[in-house]
C-alpha positions in Angstrom: -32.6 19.4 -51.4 -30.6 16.0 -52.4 -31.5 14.6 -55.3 -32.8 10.7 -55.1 -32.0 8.1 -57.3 -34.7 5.5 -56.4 -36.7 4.1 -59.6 -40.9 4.6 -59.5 -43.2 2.6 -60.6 -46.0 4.2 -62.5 -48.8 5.8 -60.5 -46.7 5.9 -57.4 -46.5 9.2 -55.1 -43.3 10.1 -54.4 -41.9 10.7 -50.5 -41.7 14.1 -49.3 -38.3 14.9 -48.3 -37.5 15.1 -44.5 -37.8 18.1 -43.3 -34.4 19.0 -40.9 -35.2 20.8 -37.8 -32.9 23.6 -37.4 -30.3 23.6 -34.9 -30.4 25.2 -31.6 -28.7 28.4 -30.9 -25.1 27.7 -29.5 -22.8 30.4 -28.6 -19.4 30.0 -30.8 -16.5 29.8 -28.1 -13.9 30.0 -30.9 -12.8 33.5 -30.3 -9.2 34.4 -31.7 -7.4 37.2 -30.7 -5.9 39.4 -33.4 -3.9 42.4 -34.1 -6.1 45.2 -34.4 -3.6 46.8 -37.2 -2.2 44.2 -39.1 -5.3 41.8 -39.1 -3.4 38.5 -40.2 -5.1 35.3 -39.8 -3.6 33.4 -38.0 -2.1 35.9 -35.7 1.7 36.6 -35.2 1.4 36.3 -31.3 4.1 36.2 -28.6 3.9 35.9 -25.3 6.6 37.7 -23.1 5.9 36.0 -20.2 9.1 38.2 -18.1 6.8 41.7 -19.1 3.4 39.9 -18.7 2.5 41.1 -22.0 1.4 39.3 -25.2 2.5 41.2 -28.1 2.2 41.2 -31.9 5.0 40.0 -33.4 4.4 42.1 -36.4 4.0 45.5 -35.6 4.9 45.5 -32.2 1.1 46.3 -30.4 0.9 45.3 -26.8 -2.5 43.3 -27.0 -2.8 42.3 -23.4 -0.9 42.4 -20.1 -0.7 40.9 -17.0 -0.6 37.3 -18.4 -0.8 34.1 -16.0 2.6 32.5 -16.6 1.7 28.7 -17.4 4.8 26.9 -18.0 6.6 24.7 -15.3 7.5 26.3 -11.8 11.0 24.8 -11.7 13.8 27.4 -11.1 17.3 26.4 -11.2 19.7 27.1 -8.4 22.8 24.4 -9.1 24.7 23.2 -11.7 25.2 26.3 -13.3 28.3 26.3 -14.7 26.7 23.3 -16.4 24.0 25.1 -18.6 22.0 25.3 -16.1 20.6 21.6 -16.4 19.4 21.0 -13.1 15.7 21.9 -12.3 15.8 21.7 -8.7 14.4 24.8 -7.2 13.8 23.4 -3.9 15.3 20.5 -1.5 13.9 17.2 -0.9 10.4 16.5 1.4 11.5 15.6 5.1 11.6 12.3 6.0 9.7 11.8 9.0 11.7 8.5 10.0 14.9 10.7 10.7 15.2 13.4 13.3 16.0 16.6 13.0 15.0 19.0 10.0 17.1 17.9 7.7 18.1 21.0 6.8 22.2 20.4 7.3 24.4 22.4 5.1 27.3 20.3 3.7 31.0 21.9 3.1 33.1 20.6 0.1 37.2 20.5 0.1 37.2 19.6 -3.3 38.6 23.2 -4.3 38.8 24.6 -1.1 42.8 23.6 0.2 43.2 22.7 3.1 41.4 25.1 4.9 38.2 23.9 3.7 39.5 20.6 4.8 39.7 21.5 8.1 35.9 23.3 7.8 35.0 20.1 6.4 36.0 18.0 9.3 35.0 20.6 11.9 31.4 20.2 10.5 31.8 16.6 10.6 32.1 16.2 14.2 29.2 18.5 15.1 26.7 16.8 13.2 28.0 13.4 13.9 24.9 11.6 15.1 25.1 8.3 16.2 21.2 7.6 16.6 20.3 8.9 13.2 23.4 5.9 12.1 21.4 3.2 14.5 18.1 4.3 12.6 19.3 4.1 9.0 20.9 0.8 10.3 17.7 -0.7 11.3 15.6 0.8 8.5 18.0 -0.9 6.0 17.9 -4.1 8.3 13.9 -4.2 8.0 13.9 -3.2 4.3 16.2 -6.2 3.3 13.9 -8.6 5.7 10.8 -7.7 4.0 11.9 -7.4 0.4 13.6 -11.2 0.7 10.3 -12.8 2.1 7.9 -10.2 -0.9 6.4 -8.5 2.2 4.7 -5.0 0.6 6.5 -1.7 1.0 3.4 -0.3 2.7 4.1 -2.9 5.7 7.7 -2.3 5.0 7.4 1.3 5.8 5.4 0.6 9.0 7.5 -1.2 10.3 10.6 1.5 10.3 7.8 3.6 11.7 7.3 1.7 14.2 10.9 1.5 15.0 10.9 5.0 14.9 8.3 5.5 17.8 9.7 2.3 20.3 13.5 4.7 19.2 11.9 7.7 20.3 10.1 6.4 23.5 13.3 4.9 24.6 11.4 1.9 26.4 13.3 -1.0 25.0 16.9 -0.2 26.8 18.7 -3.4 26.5 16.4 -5.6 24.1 18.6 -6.6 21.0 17.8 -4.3 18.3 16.8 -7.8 15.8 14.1 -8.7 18.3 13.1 -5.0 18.3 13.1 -5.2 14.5 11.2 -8.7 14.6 8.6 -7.8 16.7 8.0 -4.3 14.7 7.9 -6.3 11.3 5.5 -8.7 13.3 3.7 -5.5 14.3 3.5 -3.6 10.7 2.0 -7.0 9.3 -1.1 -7.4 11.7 -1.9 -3.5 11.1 -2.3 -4.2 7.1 -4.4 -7.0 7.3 -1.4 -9.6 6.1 -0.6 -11.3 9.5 2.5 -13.4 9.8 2.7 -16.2 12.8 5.4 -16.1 15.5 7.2 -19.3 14.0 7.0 -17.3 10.2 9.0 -13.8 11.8 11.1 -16.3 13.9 12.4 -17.7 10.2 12.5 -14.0 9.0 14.7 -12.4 11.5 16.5 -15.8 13.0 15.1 -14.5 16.6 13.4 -16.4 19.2 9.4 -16.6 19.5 9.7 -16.2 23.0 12.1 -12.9 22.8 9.6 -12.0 19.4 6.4 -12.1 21.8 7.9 -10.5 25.0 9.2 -7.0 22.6 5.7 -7.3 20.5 3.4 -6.8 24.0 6.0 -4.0 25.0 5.7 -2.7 21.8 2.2 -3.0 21.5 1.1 -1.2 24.6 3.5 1.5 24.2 2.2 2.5 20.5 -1.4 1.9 21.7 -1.1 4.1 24.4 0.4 6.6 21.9 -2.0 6.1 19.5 -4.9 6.8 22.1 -3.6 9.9 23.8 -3.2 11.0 19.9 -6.9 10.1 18.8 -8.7 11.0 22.6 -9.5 7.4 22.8 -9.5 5.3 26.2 -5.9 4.1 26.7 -5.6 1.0 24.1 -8.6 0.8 22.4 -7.3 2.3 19.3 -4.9 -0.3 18.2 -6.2 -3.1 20.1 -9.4 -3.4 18.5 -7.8 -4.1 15.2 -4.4 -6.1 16.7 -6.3 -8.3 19.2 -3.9 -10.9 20.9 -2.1 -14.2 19.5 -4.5 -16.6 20.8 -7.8 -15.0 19.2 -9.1 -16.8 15.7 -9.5 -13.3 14.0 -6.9 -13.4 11.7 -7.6 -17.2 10.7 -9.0 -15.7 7.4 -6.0 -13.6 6.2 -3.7 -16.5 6.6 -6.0 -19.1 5.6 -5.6 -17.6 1.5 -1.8 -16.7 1.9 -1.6 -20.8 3.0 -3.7 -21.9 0.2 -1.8 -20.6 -2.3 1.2 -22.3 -0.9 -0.3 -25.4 -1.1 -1.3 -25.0 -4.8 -5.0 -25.0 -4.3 -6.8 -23.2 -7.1 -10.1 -21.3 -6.8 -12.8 -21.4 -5.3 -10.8 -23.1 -2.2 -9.1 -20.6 -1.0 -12.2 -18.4 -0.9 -14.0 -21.3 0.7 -11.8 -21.6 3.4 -11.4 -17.6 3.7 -14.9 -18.2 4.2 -15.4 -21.1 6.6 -12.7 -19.4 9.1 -14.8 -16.3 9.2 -17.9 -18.5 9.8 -16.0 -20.4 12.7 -14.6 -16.9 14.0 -18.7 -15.6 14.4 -19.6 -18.6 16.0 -16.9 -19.3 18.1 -16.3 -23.0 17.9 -12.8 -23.0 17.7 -12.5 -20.2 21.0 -8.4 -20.6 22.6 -7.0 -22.4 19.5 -3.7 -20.5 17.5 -5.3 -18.8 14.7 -2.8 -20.9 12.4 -4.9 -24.5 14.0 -8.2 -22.5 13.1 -7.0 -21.7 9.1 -5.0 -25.7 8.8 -8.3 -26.7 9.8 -10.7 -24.8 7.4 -8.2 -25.2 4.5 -8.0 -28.7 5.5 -12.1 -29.1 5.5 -12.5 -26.7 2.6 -9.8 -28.9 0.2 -11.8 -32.2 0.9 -15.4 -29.8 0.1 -14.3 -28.9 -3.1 -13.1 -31.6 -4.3 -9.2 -31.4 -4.0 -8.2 -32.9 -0.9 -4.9 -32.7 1.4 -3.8 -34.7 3.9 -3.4 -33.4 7.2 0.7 -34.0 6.8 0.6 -31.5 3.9 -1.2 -29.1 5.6 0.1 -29.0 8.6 4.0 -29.0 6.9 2.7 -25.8 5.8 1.0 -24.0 8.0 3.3 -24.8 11.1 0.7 -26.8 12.8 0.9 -30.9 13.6 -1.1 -33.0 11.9 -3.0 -34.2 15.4 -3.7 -30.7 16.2 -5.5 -30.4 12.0 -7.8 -33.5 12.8 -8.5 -32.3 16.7 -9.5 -29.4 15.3 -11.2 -30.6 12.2 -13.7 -32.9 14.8 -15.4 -29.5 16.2 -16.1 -28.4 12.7 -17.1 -31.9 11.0 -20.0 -31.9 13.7 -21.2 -28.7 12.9 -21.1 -29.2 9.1 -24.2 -28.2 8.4 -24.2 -25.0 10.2 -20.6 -23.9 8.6 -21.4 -25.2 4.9 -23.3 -22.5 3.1 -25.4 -24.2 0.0 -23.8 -21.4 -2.6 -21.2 -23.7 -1.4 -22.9 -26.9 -3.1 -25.0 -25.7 -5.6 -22.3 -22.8 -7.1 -18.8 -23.9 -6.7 -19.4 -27.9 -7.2 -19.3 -28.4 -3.3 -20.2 -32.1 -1.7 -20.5 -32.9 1.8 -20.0 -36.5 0.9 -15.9 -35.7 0.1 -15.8 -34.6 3.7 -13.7 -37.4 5.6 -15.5 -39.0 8.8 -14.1 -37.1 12.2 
């Protein structure tokens, strides 16, 4: 029992000390193993994991056997004249944008004379492939496009995969392989949710919108039919329902934010005109317009709302649209203000109607 220190005054009762409960029953999982004969604490252990035995290092008693090995997997198999620093015990994962199993064996005349020469060039010509060049061409042709214009590796590895498909199916014969490569970057792009317009890939890749959007339907039907005799679907509906077509307003909302932050417009205007083009996509007022009209418009309406307004020029320099097409559009969605503009709008992110200029 601990001793108190606290001072009494006369007449006063002390406190009863507090009685500790005792503690539950626990089962002690600290269980060492020791030599039976030498009984040293701590034990002289060694596990010989090539026997599968641990042994005492003191007296020699095999304690236990067949031991689960623990330590890494890697077994060496090159570089061993070299200490054996290598630990590589198996080759590297197939690639599933190159053909073949990649399984090639390759013959060195470093040592060899000149008869491993000649083996060496014999094995050159049989697994010359000139297709599996054109691939690695391309793939390095889409890699450098997308890493100059900050376009994610996740689109940038769609893309060679869709090259890879269109390759395989063989149904571009005669299209120029940078209008192949255009319209699969275009491609890659819609199917992550990051869409880029016809006149943005056009910049990219220096080809033509009109070539861009004659590959991209090819392409498009051909990996959509692929896609549904893959999933059992009805021919199309699997990558259709999340591609849609060029003229539709459902990807006004993903460009809308990309445009925003080009034009320097800091929260919440970029998520109010995310917003607003989603709004005008439900309730179809803008139905036949570019989706890139639909998102100049919004940002356009949604600068003015909150309070940081652009002119049409500005806009329209950055999005790729005129500024006659902004305000044409702009008109549809000025009359049906008060059906677009939520109040959270208002009353949460400083929003007034009154900054919205006259149609």
């Amino acid at each position: 029992m601990a001793a108190t220190n606290a001072i009494l005054s006369p007449g006063a009762i002390p406190e009863a000390p507090a009685v500790k409960a005792p503690e539950a029953f626990q089962e002690n999982l600290n269980i060492h193993l020791i030599c039976p004969e030498c009984r040293e604490a701590p034990p002289n252990l060694t596990e010989d994991f090539a026997a599968g035995d641990t042994i005492c290092a003191s007296c020699g008693l095999v304690l236990g056997s067949r031991i689960v090995d623990t330590r890494s997997e890697w077994r060496t198999f090159a570089n061993d004249d070299q200490g054996n620093d290598d630990p590589s015990r198996v080759g590297e994962a197939a690639n599933p944008l190159l053909n073949g199993e990649q399984l090639e064996t390759s013959i060195s005349f470093k040592t060899g004379g000149a008869a491993a020469r000649d083996l060496t060039r014999a094995q050159n010509k049989t697994i010359n492939d000139k297709g599996q060049k054109s691939l690695m061409g391309a793939y390095k042709q889409i890699g450098a496009v997308c890493d100059a214009h900050h376009i994610q590796p996740a689109v940038c590895n769609t893309a060679k995969l869709n090259f890879k498909m269109v390759d395989d199916g063989k149904i571009l014969k005669g299209k120029s392989n940078e209008a192949v490569i255009a319209s699969c970057i275009f491609l890659a792009c819609r199917q992550h949710g990051v869409p880029r317009s016809f006149r943005e890939v056009h910049e990219m890749c220096n080809v033509s919108k009109k070539e861009i959007g004659r590959t991209f339907k090819m392409i498009e039907k051909f990996i959509a039919k692929k896609a549904s005799e893959t999933n059992g679907l009805p021919t199309g509906q699997s990558l259709n329902d999340e591609i849609g077509d060029e003229e539709g307003s459902g990807r006004a909302p993903q460009m809308s934010n990309r445009f925003c932050s080009k034009l320097g417009l800091s929260y919440p205007c970029p998520m109010v005109a995310e917003e607003l083009a989603e709004r005008v996509s439900h309730q179809g007022l803008l139905v036949g317009r570019s989706p890139l009209s639909v998102a100049a418009a919004c940002i356009y309406m949604a600068a003015h709302l909150m309070g940081h307004p652009k002119s049409p020029k500005e806009v329209g320099a950055m999005c790729g649209v005129s500024d006659g097409t902004i305000r044409t559009s702009y008109k549809h969605l000025y009359e049906a203000r008060d059906e677009l503009v939520l109040k959270e709008w208002i009353t949460l992110r400083n929003g007034d109607m009154r900054r919205l200029p006259t149609a």
